[in-house]
LOLUM-453996 format. One line per field, with one value per residue: z, x, y of N, C-alpha, C in turn. Coordinates in steps of 0.2 Angstrom, whole numbers, always signed. Layout:
N
n.w = Z|...;
n.u = X|...;
n.v = Y|...;
ca.w = Z|...;
ca.u = X|...;
ca.v = Y|...;
c.w = Z|...;
c.u = X|...;
c.v = Y|...;
! end
This chain:
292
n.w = +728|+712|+701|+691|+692|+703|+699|+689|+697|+703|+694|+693|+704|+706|+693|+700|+708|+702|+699|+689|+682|+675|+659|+653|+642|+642|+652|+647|+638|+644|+651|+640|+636|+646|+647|+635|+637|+648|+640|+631|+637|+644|+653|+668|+672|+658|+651|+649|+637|+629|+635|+625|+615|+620|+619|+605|+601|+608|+604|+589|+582|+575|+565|+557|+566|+576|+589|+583|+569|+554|+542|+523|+514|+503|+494|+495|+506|+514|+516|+522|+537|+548|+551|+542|+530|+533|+532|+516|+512|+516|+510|+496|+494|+495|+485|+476|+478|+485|+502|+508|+526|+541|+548|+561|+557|+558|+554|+541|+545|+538|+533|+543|+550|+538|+539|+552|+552|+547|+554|+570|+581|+594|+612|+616|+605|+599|+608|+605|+592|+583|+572|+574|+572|+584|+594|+590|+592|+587|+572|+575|+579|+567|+558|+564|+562|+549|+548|+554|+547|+537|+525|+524|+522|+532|+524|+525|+528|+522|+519|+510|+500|+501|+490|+495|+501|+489|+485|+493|+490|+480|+485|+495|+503|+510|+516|+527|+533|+537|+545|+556|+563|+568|+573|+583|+587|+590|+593|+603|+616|+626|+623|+623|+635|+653|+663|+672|+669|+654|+650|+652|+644|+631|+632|+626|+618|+610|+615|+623|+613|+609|+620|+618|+607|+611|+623|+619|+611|+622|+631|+641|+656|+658|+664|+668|+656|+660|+672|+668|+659|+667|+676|+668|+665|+679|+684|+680|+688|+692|+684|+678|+668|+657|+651|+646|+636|+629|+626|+624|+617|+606|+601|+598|+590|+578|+575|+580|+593|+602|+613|+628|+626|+621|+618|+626|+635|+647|+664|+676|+672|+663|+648|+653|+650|+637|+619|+606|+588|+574|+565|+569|+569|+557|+552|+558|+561|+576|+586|+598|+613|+622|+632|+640;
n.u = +402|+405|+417|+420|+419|+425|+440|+435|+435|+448|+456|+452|+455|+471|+471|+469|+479|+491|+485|+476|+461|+451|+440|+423|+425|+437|+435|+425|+430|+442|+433|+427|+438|+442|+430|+432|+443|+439|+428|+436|+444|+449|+437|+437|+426|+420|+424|+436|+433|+431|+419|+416|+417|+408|+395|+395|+391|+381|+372|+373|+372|+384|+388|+398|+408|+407|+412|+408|+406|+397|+404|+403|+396|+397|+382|+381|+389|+380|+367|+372|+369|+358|+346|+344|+343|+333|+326|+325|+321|+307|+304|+303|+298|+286|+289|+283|+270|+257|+253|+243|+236|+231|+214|+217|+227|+240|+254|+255|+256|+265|+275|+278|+286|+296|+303|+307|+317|+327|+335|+345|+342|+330|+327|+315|+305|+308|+300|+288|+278|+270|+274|+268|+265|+264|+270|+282|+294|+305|+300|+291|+298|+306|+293|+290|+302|+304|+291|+292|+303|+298|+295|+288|+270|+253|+237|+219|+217|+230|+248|+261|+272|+283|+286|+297|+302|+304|+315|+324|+327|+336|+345|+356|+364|+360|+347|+354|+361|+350|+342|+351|+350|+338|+337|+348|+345|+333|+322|+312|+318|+311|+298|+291|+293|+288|+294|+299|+307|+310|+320|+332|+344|+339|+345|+362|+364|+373|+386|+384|+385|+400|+405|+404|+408|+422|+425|+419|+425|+426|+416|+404|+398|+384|+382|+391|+392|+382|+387|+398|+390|+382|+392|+395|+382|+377|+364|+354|+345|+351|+347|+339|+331|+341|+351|+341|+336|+346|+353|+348|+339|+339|+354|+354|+344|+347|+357|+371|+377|+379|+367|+368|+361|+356|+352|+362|+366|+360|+356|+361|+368|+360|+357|+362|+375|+384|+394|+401|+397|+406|+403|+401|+411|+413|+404|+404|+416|+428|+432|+447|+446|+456|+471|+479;
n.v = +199|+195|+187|+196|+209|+210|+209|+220|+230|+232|+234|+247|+253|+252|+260|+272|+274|+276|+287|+291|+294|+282|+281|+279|+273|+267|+256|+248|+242|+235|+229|+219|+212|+203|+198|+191|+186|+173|+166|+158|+151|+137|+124|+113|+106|+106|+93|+102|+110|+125|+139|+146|+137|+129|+135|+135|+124|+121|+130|+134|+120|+109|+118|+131|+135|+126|+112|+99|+93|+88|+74|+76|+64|+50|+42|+30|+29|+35|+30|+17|+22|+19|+26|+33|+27|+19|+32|+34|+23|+25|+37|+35|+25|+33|+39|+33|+31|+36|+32|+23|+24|+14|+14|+21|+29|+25|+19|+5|-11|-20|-12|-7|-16|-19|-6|-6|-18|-13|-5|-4|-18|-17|-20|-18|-15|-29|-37|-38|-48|-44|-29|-12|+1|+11|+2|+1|+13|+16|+19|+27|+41|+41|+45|+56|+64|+66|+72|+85|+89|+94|+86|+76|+71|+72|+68|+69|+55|+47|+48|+56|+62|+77|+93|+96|+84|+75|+83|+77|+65|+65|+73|+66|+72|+81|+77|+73|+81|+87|+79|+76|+89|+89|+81|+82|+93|+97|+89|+82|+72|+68|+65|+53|+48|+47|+57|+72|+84|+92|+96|+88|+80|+82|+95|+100|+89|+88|+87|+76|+69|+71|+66|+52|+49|+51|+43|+30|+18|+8|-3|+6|+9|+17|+27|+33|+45|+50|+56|+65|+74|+78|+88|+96|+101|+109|+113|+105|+93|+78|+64|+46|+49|+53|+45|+36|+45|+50|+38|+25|+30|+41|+40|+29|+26|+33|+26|+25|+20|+5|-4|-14|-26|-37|-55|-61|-54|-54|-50|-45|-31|-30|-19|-8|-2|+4|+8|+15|+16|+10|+19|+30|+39|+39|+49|+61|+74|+80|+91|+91|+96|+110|+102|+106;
ca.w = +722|+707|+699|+685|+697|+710|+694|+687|+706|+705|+688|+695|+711|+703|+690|+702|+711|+696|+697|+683|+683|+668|+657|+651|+635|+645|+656|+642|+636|+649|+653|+635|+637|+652|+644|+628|+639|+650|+636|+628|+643|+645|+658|+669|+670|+651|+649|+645|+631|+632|+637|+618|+610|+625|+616|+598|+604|+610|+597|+582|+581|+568|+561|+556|+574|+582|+589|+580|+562|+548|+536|+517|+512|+498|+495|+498|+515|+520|+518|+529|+542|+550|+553|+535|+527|+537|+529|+511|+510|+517|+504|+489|+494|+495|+477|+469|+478|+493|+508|+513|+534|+546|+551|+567|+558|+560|+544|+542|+549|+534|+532|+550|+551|+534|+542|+558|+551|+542|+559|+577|+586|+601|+615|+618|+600|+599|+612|+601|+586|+577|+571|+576|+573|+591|+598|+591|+594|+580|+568|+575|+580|+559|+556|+566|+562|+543|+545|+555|+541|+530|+519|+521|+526|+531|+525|+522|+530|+516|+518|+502|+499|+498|+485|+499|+503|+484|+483|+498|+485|+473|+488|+501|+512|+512|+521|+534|+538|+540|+550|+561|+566|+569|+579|+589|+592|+589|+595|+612|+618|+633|+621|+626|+644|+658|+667|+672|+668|+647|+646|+652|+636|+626|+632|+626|+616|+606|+620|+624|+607|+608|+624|+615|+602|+616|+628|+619|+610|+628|+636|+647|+661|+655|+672|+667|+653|+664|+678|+663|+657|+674|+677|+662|+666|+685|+684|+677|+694|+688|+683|+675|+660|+653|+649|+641|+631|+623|+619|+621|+610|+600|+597|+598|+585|+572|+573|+585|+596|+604|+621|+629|+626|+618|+624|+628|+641|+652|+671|+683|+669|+656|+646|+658|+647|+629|+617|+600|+583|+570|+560|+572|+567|+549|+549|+562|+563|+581|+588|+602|+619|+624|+635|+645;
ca.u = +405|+410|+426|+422|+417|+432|+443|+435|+437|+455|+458|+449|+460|+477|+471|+467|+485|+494|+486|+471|+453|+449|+434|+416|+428|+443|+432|+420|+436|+443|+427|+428|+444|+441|+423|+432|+449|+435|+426|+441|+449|+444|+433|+437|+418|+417|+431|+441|+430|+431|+413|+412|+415|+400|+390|+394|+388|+371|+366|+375|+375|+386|+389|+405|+413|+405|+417|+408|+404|+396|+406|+403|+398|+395|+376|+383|+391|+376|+364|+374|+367|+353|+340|+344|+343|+323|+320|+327|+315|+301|+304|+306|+290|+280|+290|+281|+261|+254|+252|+238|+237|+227|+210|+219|+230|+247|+259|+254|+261|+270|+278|+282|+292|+300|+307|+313|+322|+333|+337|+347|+339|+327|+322|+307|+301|+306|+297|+282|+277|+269|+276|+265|+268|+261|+274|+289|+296|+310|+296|+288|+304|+305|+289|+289|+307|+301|+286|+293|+307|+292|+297|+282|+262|+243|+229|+214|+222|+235|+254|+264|+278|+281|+288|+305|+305|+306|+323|+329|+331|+343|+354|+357|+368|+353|+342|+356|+360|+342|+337|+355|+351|+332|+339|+354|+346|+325|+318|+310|+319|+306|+291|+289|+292|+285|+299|+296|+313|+311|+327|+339|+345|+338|+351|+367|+367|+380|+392|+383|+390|+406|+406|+402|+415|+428|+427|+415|+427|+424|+410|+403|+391|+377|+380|+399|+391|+378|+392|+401|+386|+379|+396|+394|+372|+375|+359|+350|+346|+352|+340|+339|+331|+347|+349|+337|+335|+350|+359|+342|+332|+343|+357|+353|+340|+351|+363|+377|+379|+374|+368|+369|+352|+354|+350|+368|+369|+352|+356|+359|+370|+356|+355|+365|+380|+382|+399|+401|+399|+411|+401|+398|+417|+413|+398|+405|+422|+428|+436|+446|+447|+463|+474|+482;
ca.v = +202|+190|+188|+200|+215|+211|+213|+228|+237|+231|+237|+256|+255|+252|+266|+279|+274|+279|+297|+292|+288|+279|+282|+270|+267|+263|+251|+243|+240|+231|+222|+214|+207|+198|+190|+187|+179|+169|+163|+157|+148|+127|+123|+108|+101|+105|+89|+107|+114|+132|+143|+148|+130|+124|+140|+134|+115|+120|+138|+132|+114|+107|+125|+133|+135|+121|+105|+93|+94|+82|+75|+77|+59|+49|+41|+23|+29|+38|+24|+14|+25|+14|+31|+37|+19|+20|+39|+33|+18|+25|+44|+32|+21|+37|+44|+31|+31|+39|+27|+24|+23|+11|+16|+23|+34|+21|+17|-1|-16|-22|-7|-5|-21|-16|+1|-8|-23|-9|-1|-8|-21|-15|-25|-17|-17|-35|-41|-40|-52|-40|-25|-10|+10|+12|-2|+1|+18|+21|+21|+34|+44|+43|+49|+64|+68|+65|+78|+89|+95|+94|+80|+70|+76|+66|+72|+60|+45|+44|+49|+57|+64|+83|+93|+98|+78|+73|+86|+76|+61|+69|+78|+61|+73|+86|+73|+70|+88|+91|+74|+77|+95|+88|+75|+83|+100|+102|+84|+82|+67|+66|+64|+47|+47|+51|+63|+78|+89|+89|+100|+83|+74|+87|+99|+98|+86|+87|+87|+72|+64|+71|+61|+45|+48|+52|+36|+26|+16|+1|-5|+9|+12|+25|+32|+37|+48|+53|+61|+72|+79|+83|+90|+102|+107|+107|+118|+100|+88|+72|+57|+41|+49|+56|+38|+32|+46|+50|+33|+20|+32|+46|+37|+22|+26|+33|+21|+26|+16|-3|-5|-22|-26|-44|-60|-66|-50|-54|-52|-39|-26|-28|-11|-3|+1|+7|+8|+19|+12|+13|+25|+37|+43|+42|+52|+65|+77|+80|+94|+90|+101|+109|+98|+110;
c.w = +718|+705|+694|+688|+701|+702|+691|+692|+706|+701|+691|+699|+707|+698|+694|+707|+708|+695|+691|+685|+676|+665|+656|+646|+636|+649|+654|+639|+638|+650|+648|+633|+641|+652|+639|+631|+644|+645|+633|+634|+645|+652|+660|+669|+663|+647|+645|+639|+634|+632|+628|+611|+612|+620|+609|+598|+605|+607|+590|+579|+574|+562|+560|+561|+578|+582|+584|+572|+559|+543|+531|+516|+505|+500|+498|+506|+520|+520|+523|+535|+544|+550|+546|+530|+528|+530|+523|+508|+509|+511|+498|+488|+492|+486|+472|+471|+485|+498|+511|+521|+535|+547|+558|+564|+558|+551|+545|+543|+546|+534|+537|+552|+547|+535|+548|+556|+548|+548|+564|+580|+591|+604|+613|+611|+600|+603|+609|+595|+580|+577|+571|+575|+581|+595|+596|+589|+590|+574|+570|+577|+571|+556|+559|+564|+554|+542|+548|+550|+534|+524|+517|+524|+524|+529|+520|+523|+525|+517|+510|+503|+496|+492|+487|+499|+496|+482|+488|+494|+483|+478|+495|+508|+513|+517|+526|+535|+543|+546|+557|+565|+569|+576|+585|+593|+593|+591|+602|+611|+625|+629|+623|+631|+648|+665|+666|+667|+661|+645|+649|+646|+632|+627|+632|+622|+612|+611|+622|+617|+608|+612|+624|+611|+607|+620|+626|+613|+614|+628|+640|+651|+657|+658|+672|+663|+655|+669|+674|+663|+662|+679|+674|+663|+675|+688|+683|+684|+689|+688|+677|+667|+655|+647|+645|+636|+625|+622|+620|+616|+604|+596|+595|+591|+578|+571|+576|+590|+598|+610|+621|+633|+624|+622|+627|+636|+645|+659|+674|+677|+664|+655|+649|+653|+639|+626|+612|+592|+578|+566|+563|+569|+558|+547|+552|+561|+570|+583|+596|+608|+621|+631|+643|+646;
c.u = +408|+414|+428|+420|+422|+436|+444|+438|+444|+458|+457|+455|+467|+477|+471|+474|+490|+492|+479|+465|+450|+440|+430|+421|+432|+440|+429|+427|+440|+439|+427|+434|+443|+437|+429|+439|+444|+431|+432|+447|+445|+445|+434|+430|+415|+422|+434|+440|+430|+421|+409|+412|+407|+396|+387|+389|+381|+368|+368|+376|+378|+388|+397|+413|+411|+410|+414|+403|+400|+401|+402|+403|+396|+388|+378|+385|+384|+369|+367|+371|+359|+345|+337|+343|+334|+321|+319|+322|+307|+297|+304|+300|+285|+281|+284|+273|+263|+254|+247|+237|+230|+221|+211|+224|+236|+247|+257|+258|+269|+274|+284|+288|+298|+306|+310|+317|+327|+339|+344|+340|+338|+324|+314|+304|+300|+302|+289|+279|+277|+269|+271|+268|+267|+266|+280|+291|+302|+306|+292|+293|+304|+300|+288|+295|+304|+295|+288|+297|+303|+294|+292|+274|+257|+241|+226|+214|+229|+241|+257|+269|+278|+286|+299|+308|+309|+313|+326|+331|+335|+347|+352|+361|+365|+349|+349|+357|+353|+339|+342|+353|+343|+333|+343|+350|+337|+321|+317|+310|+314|+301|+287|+288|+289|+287|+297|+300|+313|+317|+333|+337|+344|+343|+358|+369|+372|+386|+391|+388|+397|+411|+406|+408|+422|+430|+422|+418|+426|+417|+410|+398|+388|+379|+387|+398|+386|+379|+394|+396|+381|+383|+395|+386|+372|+368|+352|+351|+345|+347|+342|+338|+335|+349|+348|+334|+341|+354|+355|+338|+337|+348|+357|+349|+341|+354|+371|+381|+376|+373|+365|+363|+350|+354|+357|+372|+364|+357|+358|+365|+366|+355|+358|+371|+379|+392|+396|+399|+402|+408|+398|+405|+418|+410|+400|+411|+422|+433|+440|+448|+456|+466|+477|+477;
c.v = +196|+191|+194|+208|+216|+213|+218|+234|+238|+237|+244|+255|+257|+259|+274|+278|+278|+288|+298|+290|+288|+279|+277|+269|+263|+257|+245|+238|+234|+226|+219|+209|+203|+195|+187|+180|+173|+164|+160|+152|+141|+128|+115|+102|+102|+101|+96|+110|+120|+135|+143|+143|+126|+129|+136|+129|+116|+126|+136|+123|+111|+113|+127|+134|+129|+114|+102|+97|+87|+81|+77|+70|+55|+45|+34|+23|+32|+32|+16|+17|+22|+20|+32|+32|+21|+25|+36|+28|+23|+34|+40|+28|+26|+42|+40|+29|+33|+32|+26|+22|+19|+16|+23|+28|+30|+23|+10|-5|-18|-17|-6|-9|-21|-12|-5|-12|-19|-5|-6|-10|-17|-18|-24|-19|-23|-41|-44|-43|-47|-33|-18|-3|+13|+8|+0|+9|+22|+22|+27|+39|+45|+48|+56|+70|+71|+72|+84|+93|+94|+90|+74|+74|+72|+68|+66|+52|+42|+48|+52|+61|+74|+88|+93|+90|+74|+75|+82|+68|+61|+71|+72|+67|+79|+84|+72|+75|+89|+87|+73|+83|+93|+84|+77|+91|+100|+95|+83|+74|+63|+65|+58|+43|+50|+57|+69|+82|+86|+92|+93|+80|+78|+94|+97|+92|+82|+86|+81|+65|+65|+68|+53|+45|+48|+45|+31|+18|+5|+3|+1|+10|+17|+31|+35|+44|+51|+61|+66|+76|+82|+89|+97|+106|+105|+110|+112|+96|+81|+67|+54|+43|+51|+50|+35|+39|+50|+43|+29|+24|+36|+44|+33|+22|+29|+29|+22|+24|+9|+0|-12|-25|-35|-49|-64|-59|-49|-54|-44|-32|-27|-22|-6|+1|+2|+7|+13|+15|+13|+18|+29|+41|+46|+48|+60|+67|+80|+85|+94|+96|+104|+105|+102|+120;
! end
């Protein structure tokens, strides 16, 4: 019997002690009170978010009730943003000629190099001389996020710009809404790996940022931010790729945070930890949990 059943029996018992036996209105009644005070009651594995702030976090992200918000920013501030900096070039390239792509379908080299130098350093990318659509991994994250909200489309081997991308020129905080809600709620973080479970990282990931904002201030393990949000999807059997795909690829690849990837932090913590970066706080509003 679960707790909302023991409850409701109680609720009957005590009414038929009194001499009454309560109707389906009196009951339904009853039952909605004890969802709507359970829903409304912080959860110790959801660092004390309530049931229906976790709902907002993963049905509405970024929406009217949801802890975390976007700000309102100006175009100056929003090209600060290393992802959105990428889109703005590569929207601005295509305002003024189609693109023509490689034999294979890639964005060309030069181009390619272009786009990354705009972003956060990546080991992996830079292991390689030459800058490749196939090698380096935030250019393609770009392009897919790019055509999936219909802002750019191939045909014929040639890239262009569509008429919804050209609007995303004129309204800078249009292209962020569309490439954050792309990016926090509609992107398969697994697309590149080879893990099975494609719901870790891709679930919850706003909870996951509000965890970044919250303790990400120091240096931390991955594996601290691993524990929380396995705390909150007990129902997700924990793995490495949580990892590597919400703060070496999502975040990382927007601009959110460092991980300790350079050459001054080689040896047995390479990549392991991660911090915030000042403009996760700028670009984001934060609601926090209650305390008690």
């Amino acid at each position: 019997m679960n707790k909302i059943t023991e409850q409701l029996q109680a609720y009957i018992n005590e009414q038929e002690k009194m001499g009454g036996t309560p109707n389906e209105e009196i009951l339904n009644r009853f039952l909605g009170d004890i969802i709507t005070f359970q829903n409304k009651t912080p959860i110790a594995n959801f660092k004390r978010f309530t049931p229906d702030q976790m709902y907002q976090m993963l049905n509405d992200p970024l929406g009217k009730k949801c802890p975390v918000k976007l700000r309102k920013l100006s175009d100056s501030e929003i090209e600060e943003i290393p992802f959105i900096k990428q889109a703005l070039y590569l929207l601005r390239s295509l305002s003024e000629k189609e693109l023509k792509l490689t034999p294979q379908g890639y964005i060309p080299p030069k181009l390619v190099t272009e786009l990354y130098d705009m972003g956060l350093s990546d080991w992996s990318s830079d292991y390689y001389k030459q800058k490749l659509e196939s090698r380096v991994e935030v250019v393609q994250v770009l392009r897919i996020a790019l055509k999936e909200c219909g802002f750019i489309k191939v045909r014929c081997g040639k890239m262009s710009l569509t008429t919804k991308g050209g609007k995303m020129l004129k309204d800078y905080n249009a292209l962020l809404h569309a490439l954050m809600i792309f990016l926090l709620l509609d992107f398969n973080a697994g697309y590149f790996d080879l893990y099975n479970d494609i719901e870790i990282g891709n679930v919850g990931r706003l909870y996951s940022l509000w965890l970044l904002h919250r303790y990400g201030d120091t240096w931390r393990h991955k594996k601290f931010y691993a524990e929380a949000y396995f705390k909150a999807f007990p129902g997700l059997s924990p793995s490495a790729c949580y990892e590597l795909r919400t703060f070496d690829r999502v975040f990382h690849y927007i601009g959110l945070c460092d991980i300790n990837k350079t050459e001054k932090d080689r040896g047995i913590d390479f990549g392991s930890k991660t911090r915030k970066r000042e403009i996760l706080d700028k670009i984001f509003t934060f609601i926090e949990p209650q305390n008690k």
